[in-house]
C-alpha positions in Angstrom: 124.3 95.1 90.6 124.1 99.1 90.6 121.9 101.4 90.1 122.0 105.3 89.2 118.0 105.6 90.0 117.4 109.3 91.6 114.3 108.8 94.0 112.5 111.7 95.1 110.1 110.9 98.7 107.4 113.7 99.1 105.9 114.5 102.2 109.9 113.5 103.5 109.5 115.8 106.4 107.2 113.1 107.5 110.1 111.4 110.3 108.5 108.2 110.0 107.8 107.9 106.4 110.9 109.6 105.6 113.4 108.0 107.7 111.9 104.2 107.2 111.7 104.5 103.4 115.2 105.8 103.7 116.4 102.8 105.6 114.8 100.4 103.0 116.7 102.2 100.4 120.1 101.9 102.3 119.8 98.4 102.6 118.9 97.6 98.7 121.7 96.4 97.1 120.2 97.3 93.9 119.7 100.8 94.6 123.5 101.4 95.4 124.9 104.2 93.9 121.6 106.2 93.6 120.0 109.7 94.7 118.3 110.2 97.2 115.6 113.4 96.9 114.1 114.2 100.2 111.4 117.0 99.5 109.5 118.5 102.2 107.7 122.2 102.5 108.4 122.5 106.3 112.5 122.8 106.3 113.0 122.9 109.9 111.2 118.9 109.7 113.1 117.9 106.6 116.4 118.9 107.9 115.9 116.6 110.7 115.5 113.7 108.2 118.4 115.1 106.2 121.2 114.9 109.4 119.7 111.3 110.4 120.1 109.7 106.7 123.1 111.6 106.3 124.7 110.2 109.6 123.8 106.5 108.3 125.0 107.1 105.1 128.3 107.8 106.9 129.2 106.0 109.6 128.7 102.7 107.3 129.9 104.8 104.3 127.1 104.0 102.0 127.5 104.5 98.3 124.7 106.8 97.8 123.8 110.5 97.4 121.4 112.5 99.3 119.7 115.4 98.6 117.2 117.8 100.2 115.2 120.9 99.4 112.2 122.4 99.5 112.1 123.0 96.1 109.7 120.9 94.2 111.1 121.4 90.3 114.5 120.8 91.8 114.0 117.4 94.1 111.8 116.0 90.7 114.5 116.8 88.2 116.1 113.8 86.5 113.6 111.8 89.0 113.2 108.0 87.8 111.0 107.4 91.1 108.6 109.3 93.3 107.5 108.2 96.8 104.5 110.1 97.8 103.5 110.5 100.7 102.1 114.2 101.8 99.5 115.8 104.5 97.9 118.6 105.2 98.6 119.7 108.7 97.6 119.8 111.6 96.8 116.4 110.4 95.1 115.4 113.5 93.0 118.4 114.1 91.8 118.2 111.2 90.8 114.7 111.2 89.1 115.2 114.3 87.2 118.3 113.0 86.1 116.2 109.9 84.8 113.8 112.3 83.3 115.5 114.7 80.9 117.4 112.7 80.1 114.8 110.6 78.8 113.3 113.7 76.9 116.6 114.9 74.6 116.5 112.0 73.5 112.9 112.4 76.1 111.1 110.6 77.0 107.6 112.7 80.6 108.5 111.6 83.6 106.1 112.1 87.3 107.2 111.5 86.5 109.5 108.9 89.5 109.4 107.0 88.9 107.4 103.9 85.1 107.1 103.7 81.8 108.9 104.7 81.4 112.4 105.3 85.1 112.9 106.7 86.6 111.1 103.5 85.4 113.9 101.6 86.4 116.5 103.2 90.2 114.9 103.8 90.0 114.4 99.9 89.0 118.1 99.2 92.3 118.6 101.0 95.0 116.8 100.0 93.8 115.6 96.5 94.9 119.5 94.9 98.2 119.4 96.4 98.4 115.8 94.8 97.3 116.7 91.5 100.1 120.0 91.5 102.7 117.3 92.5 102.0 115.0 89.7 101.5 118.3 87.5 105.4 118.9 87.9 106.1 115.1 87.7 104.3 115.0 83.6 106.7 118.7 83.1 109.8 117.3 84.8 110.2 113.5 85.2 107.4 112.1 82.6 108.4 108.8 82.5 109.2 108.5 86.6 106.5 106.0 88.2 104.8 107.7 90.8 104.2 105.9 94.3 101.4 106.8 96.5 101.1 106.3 100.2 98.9 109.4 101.3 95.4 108.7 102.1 92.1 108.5 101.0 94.1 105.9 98.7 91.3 105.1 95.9 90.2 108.8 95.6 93.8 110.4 95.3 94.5 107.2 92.6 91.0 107.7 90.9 92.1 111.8 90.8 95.0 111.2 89.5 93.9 108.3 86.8 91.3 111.1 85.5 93.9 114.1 85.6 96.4 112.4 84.3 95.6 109.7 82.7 99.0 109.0 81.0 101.1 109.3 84.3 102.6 106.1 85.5 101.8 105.3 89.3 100.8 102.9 91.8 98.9 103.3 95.4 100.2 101.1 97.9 98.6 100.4 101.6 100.2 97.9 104.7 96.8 96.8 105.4 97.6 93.4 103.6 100.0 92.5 106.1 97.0 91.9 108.7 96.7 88.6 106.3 100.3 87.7 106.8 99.9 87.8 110.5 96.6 86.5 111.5 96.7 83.3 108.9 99.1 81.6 110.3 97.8 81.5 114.0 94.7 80.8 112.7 95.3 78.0 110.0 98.3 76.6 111.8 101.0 76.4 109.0 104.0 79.1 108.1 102.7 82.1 105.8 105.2 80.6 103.3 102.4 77.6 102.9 99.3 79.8 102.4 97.9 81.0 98.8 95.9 84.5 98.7 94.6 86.1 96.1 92.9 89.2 97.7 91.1 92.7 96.8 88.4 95.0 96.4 88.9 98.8 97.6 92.0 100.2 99.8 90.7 99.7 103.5 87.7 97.8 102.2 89.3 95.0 100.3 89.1 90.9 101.3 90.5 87.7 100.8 88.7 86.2 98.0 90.7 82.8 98.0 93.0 81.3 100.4 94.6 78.1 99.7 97.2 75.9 100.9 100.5 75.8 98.5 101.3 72.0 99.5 97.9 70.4 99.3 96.2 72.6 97.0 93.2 72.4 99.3 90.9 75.5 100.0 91.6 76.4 103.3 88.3 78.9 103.6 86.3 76.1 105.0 88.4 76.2 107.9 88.4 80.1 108.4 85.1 80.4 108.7 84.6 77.9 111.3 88.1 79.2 113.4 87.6 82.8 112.8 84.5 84.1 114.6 86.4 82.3 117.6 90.2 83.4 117.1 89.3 87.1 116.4 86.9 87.3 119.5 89.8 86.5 121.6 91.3 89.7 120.6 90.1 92.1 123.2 92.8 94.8 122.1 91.8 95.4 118.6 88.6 96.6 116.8 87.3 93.2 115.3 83.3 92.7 115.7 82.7 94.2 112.2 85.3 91.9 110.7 83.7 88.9 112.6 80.1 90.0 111.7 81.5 90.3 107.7 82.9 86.9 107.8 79.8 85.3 109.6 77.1 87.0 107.2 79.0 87.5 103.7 81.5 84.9 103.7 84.7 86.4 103.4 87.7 87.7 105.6 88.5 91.8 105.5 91.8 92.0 106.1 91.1 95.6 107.8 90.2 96.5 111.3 86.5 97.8 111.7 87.4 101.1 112.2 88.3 101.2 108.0 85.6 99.1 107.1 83.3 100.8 108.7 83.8 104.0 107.2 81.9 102.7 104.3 79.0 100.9 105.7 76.0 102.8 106.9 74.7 99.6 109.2 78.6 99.6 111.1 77.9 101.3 114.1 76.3 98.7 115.1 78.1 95.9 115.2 81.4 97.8 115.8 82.2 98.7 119.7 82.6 102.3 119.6 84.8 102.7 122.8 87.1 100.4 121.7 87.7 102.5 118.2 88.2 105.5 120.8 90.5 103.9 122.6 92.6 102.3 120.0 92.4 106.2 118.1 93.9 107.5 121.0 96.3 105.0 121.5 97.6 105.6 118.0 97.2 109.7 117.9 99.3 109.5 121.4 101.7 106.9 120.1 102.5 108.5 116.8 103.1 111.9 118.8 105.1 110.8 121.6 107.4 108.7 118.8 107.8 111.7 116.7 109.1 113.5 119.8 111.4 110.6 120.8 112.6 110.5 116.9 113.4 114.6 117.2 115.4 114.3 120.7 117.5 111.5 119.3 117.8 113.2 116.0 119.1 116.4 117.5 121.5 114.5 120.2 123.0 113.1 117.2 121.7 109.9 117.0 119.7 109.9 114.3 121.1 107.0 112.1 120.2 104.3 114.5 116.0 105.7 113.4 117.0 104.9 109.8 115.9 101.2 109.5 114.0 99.6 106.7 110.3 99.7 107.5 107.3 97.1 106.2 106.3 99.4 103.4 106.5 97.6 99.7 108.1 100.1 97.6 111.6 99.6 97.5 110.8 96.2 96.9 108.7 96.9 94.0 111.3 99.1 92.6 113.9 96.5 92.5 111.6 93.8 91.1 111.2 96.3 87.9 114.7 97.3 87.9 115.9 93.7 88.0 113.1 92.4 86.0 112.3 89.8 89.0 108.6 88.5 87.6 107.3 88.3 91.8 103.9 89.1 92.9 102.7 91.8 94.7 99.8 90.8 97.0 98.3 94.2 97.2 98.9 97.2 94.9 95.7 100.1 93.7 95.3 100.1 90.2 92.8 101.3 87.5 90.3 98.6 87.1 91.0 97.4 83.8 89.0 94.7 84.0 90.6 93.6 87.0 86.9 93.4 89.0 84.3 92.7 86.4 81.5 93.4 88.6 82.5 97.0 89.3 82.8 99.9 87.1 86.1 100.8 85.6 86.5 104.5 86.3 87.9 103.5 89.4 91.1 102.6 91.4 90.8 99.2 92.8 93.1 96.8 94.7 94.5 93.7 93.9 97.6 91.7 93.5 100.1 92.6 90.3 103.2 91.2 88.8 106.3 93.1 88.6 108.8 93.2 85.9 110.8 95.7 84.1 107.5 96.8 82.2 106.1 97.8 85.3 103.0 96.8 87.7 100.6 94.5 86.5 97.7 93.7 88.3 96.5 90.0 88.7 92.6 90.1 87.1 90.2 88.8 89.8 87.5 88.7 88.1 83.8 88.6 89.7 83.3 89.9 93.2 81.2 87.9 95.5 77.7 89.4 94.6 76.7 91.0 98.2 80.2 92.4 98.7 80.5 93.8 95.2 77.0 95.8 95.6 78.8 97.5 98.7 81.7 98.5 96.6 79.3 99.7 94.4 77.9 101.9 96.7 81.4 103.7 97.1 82.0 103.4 93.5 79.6 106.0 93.2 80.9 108.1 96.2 84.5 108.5 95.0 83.4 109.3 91.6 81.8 112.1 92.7 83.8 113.0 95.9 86.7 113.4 92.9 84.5 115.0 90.5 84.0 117.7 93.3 88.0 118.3 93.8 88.2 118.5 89.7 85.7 120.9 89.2 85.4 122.6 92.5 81.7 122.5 92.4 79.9 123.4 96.1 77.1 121.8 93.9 78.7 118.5 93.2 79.6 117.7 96.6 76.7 118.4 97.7 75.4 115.4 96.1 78.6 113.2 96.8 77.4 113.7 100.3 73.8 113.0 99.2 74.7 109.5 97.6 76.9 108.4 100.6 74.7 105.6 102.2 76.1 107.2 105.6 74.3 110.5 105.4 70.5 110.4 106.0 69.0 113.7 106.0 69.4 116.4 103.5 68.9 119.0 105.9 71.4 118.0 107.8 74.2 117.5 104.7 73.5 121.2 103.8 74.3 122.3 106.9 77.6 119.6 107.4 78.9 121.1 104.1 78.6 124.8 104.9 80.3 124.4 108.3 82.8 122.3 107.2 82.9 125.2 104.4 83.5 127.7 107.1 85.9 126.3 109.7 88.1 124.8 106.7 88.7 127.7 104.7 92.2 127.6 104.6 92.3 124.2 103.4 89.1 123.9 101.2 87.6 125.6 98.6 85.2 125.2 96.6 82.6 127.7 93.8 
């Protein structure tokens, strides 16, 4: 089978992003015979993607067409898919500022990308750019789905389900894949013979059931007798707040502590703080050092050997609707259509989803266990109004989105947050 799809990635300047989603596309016999659209603002970064594909495409003489411009109208044109997956640089500088003064006023702040304080302000950021992008997408390509990577996943989603709330798209996160690898040490059998059905919201999401496929037999008995033990033998990762989730609420997050406890006011102290240093250091360091690597090799010529199919699951989900395949998807973000009946539905939540040639279709989970689900809650109430901010531009509206988040606890003190946040972020954030 061919296909004449044209797929436009967004934030392709990104040489990880762009290079990996590249490779998966290469190595889809589905997709053979499409267009590739690689769309970037900075040109000197998305010409380096360009000469790697370009190279692979070559040297195996691959039956597909790649484009690249900076040109938004142009890369969306005759689009069928979008892969989204845009910052705002300096990405880390940023981050860092959003943390570090949410933590000088008082807020116990951890990460800061997706939730508390620091979720906000990354929303207030690179939601509008979102929104113009999908803007062309309803003008251009109407009927393209759009796939989104960038983060804070459920805000962008629930931005874009209230903006546009005809648009076809689909979040999609890794974090999932934690599940895939930490199962089958702890339960003992291949992945292949475990049943999940798993959810909740992006970075804050757990297994609900877990099964055996052969026996039928629940297997969460056994994971909350092994898993205190297994994950505290993992000194290199971030794990007490998991380990503390599991002992007191039942249940396995399938995200490190340092996302689940952006959303959970009581975190910091369970989590070990050093540790989340370390580890953020270790990844800030890593991701530079490999970008760097990537560039040298790029510019030596040796770019194709960096386009290799990465982890990510949409390619796969495109060739499932193209070839009407009827798999599951163990982890998409959605609108809740009754998908959580304990939450409310003006909001993005994830879950598992069939795919088919009519599209995504989420997997309805139904009731959330009862102390988890008043959690979610609490962030229900967050996003709604850390998007309701980014809609309307109101100084006045996230105000109070940061006077609802459980993490702030002085009004004084959010004021103060907001206006220097305000100040030092000008370029990036603005608000009435």
């Amino acid at each position: 089978m061919s296909s004449k799809e044209k797929i436009v990635l967004t934030g392709a300047g990104s040489l990880q992003f762009g290079l990996g989603t590249v490779g998966s596309i290469l190595a889809s016999e589905v997709l053979k015979g499409s267009t590739i659209a690689l769309h970037d603002i900075n040109q000197e970064s998305l010409d380096m993607v360009h000469q790697a594909c370009q190279s692979a495409i070559d040297k195996k003489k691959l039956d597909f067409t790649l484009e690249s411009t900076t040109s938004r109208s142009d890369a969306l044109k005759n689009a069928t898919f979008i892969i989204n997956s845009i910052e705002v640089t300096p990405r880390f500088e940023l981050w860092e500022m959003d943390f570090n003064i949410s933590r000088k006023f008082g807020v116990k702040q951890i990460n800061g990308e997706n939730g508390g304080p620091g979720g906000l302000f990354h929303s207030l950021r690179v939601i509008p750019p979102i929104l113009e992008i999908c803007s062309d997408v309803k003008k251009i390509c109407p009927n393209a789905l759009f796939i989104n990577f960038s983060n804070p996943m459920s805000r962008v989603c629930l931005a874009i389900k209230r903006k546009f709330p005809s648009l076809n798209f689909v979040g999609l996160c890794h974090g999932i894949l934690a599940a895939e690898i930490h199962l089958p040490q702890l339960l003992g059998v291949p992945f292949a013979n475990i049943e999940i059905k798993a959810g909740g919201l992006n970075h804050f999401a757990a297994l609900l059931k877990v099964k055996y496929r052969d026996t039928g037999k629940d297997a969460y008995p056994e994971i909350r007798k092994k898993g205190p033990g297994y994950f505290q033998k993992m000194t290199a990762f971030d794990v007490d707040l998991v380990i503390y989730m599991l002992e007191k609420f039942g249940y396995l997050f399938y995200t490190e502590d340092s996302h689940i406890g952006e959303f959970i006011q009581w975190a910091w102290e369970i989590i070990d703080f050093k540790k989340f240093q370390n580890a953020y250091n270790l990844y800030k360091a890593t991701t530079l050092s490999t970008g760097e690597t990537m560039r040298k090799l790029i510019k030596r010529g040796k770019g194709s050997r960096l386009v290799r199919p990465d982890q990510e699951r949409a390619i796969p989900i495109i060739e499932g609707i193209l070839t009407n395949s009827n798999h599951e998807e163990l982890s998409v973000n959605l609108p809740n259509d009754d998908i959580i009946t304990n939450l409310p539905s003006d909001l993005v939540v994830e879950c598992p989803a069939i795919i088919n040639n009519d599209g995504i279709h989420a997997i309805k989970l139904g009731e959330y266990p009862k102390g988890l689900a008043g959690l979610l809650r609490n962030q229900a109430s967050v996003q709604d109004l850390a998007v309701e901010t980014v809609l309307t531009k109101s100084k006045e509206i996230a105000l109070q989105a940061l006077l609802v988040d459980p993490l702030v606890n002085s009004a004084t003190q959010a004021e103060k947050m907001l206006d220097e946040i305000l100040r030092l972020e000008s370029d990036y954030i603005y608000l009435e």
